[in-house]
Kinemage of the C-alpha trace (Angstrom):
@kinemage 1
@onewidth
@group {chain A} dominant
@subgroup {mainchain}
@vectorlist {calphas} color= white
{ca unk a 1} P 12.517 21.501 -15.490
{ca unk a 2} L 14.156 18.922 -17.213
{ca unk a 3} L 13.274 18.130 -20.795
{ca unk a 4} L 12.750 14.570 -22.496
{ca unk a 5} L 15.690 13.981 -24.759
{ca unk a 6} L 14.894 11.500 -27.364
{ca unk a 7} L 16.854 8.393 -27.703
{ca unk a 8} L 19.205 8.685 -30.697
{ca unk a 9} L 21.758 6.701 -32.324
{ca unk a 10} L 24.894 7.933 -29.924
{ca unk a 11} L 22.425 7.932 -27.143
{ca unk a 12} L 21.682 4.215 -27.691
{ca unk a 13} L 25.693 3.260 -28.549
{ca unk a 14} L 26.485 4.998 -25.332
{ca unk a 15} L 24.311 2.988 -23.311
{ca unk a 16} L 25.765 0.031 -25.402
{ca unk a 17} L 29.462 0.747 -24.346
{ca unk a 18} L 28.311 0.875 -20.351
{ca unk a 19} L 26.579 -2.540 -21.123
{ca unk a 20} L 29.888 -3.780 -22.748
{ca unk a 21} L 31.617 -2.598 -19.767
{ca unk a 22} L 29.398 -4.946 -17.546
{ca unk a 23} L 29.534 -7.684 -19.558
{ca unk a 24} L 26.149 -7.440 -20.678
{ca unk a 25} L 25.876 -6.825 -23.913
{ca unk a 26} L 25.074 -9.489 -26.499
{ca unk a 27} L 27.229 -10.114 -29.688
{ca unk a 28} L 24.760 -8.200 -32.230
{ca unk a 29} L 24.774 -5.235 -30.135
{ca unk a 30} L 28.745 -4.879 -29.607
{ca unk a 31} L 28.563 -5.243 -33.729
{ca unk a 32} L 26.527 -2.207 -34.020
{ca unk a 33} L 28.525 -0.558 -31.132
{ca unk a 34} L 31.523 -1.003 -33.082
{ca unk a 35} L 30.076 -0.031 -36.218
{ca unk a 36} L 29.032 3.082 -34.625
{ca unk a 37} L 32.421 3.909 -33.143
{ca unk a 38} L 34.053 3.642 -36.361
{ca unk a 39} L 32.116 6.550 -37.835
{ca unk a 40} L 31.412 8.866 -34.637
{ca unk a 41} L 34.647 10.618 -32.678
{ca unk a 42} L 32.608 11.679 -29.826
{ca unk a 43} L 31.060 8.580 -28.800
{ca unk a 44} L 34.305 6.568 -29.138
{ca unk a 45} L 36.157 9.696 -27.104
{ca unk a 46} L 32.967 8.573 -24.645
{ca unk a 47} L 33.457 4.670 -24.768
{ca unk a 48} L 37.329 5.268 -24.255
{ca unk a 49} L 36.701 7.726 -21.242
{ca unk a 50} L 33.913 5.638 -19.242
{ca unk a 51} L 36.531 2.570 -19.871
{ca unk a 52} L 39.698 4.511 -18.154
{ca unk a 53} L 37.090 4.988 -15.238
{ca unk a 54} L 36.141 1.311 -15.202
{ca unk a 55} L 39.815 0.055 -14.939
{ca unk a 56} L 40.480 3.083 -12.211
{ca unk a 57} L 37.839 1.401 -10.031
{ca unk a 58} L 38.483 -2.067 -10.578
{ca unk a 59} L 42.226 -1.496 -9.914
{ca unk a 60} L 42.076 0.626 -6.715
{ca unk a 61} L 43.079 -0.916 -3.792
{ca unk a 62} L 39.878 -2.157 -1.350
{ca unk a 63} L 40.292 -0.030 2.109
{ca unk a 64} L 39.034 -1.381 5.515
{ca unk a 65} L 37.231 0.925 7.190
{ca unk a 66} L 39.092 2.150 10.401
{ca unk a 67} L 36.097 1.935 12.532
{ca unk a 68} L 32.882 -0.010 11.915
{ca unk a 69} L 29.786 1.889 12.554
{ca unk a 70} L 26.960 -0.320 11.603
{ca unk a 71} L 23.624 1.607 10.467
{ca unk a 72} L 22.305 2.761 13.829
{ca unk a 73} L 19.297 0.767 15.323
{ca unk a 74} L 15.742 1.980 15.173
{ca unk a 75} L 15.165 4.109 18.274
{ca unk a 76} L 12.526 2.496 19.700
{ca unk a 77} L 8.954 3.957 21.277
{ca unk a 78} L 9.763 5.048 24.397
{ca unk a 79} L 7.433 2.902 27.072
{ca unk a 80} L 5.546 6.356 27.725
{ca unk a 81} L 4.292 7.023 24.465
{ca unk a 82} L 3.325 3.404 24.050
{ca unk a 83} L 1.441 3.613 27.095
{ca unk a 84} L -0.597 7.039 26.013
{ca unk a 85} L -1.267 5.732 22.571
{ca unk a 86} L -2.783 2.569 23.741
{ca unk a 87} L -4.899 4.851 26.359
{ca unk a 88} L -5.695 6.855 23.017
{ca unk a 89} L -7.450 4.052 21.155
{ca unk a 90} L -8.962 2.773 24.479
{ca unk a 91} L -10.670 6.088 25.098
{ca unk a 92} L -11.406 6.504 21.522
{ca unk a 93} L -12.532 2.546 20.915
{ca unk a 94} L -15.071 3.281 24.163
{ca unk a 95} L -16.475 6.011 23.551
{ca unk a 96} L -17.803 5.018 20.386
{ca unk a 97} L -19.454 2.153 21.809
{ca unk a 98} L -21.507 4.863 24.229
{ca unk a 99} L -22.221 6.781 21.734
{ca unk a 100} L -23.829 3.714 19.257
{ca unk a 101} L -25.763 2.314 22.703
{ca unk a 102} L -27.200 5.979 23.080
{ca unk a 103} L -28.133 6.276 19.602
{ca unk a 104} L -28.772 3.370 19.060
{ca unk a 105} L -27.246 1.652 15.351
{ca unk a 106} L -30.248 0.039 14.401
{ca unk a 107} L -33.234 2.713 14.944
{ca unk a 108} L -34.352 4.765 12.737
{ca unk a 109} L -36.735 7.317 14.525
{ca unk a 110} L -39.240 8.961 12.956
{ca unk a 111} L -39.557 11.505 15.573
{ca unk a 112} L -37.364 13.229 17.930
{ca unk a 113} L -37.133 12.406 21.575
{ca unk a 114} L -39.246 14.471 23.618
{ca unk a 115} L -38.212 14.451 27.529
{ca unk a 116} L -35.606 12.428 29.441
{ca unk a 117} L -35.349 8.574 28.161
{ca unk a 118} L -31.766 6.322 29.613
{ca unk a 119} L -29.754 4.935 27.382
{ca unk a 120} L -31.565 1.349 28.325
{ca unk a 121} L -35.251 2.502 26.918
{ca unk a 122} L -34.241 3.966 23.976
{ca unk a 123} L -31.808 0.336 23.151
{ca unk a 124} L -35.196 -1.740 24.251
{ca unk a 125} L -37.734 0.825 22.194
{ca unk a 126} L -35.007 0.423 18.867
{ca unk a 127} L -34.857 -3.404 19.457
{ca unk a 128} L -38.335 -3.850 19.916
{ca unk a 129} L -39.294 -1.947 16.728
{ca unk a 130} L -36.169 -4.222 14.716
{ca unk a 131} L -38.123 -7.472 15.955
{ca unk a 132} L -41.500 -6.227 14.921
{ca unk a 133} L -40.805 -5.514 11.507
{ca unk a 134} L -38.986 -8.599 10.980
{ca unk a 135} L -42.281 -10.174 12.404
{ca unk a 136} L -44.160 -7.849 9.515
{ca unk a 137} L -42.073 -8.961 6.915
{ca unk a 138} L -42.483 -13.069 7.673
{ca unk a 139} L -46.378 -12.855 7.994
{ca unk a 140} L -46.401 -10.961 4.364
{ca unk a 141} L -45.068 -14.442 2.827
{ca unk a 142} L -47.552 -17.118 1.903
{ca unk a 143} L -47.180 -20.639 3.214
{ca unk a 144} L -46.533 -23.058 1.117
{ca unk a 145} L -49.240 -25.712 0.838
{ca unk a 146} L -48.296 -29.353 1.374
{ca unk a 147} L -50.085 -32.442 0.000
{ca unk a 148} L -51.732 -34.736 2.667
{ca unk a 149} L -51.248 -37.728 2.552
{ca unk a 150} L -54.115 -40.548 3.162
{ca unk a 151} L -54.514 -43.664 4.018
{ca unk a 152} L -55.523 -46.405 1.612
């Protein structure tokens, strides 16, 4: 496992002299970079090193590539696969719907069915007992009474 090493003095001129290398260090920052170099060997032995690789890169002749191989494209889905997912959902996405018309997603029995019942009578029975307690819960509410008006 790797441990956390604390940022330190050469640490942080280190990271200054890749900056400088970049061009993107600011002018109070190459001031404490050199101030640090004057005082520590191995960090200047570092700045002096990472610079020899810098001008090794930048000189180096660019190469064209003999042959151009592009990245490769996606391989797509083959047609079959498509074609057996999308029967997938379909079976899936259908039989759910038989399932919620048999149960029905509104009922809430209070008692087990006893016998044989289609899937029809047991949708009517649930929808009949929804609309009957909505009917309940509108003749609970008072009316609101309304002036009358009368003629003069």
């Amino acid at each position: 496992m790797l441990t956390p090493v604390p940022p330190t003095e050469c640490m942080s001129a280190r990271e200054a002299a890749s900056a400088s290398l970049d061009g993107e260090l600011a002018e109070l920052d190459a001031a404490r970079l050199d101030t640090h170099l004057l005082g520590c060997d191995e960090c200047r032995a570092f700045a002096v090193a990472i610079a020899g690789v810098a001008l090794e890169i930048q000189s180096a002749p660019l190469e064209r590539p003999s042959r151009i191989d592009a990245v490769p494209s996606r391989r797509r889905l083959p047609v079959v696969a498509a074609a057996a997912a999308a029967a997938l959902v379909a079976a899936v996405t259908v039989s759910s719907f038989a399932v919620g018309r048999v149960v029905g997603a509104h009922s809430t029995p209070k008692t087990a069915f006893v016998g044989t019942a289609d899937a029809g009578t047991v949708r009517r029975d649930s929808t009949e007992q929804h609309l009957l307690a909505m009917v309940n819960s509108f003749g609970s509410l008072e009316r609101p009474r309304t002036a009358r008006m009368h003629a003069v």
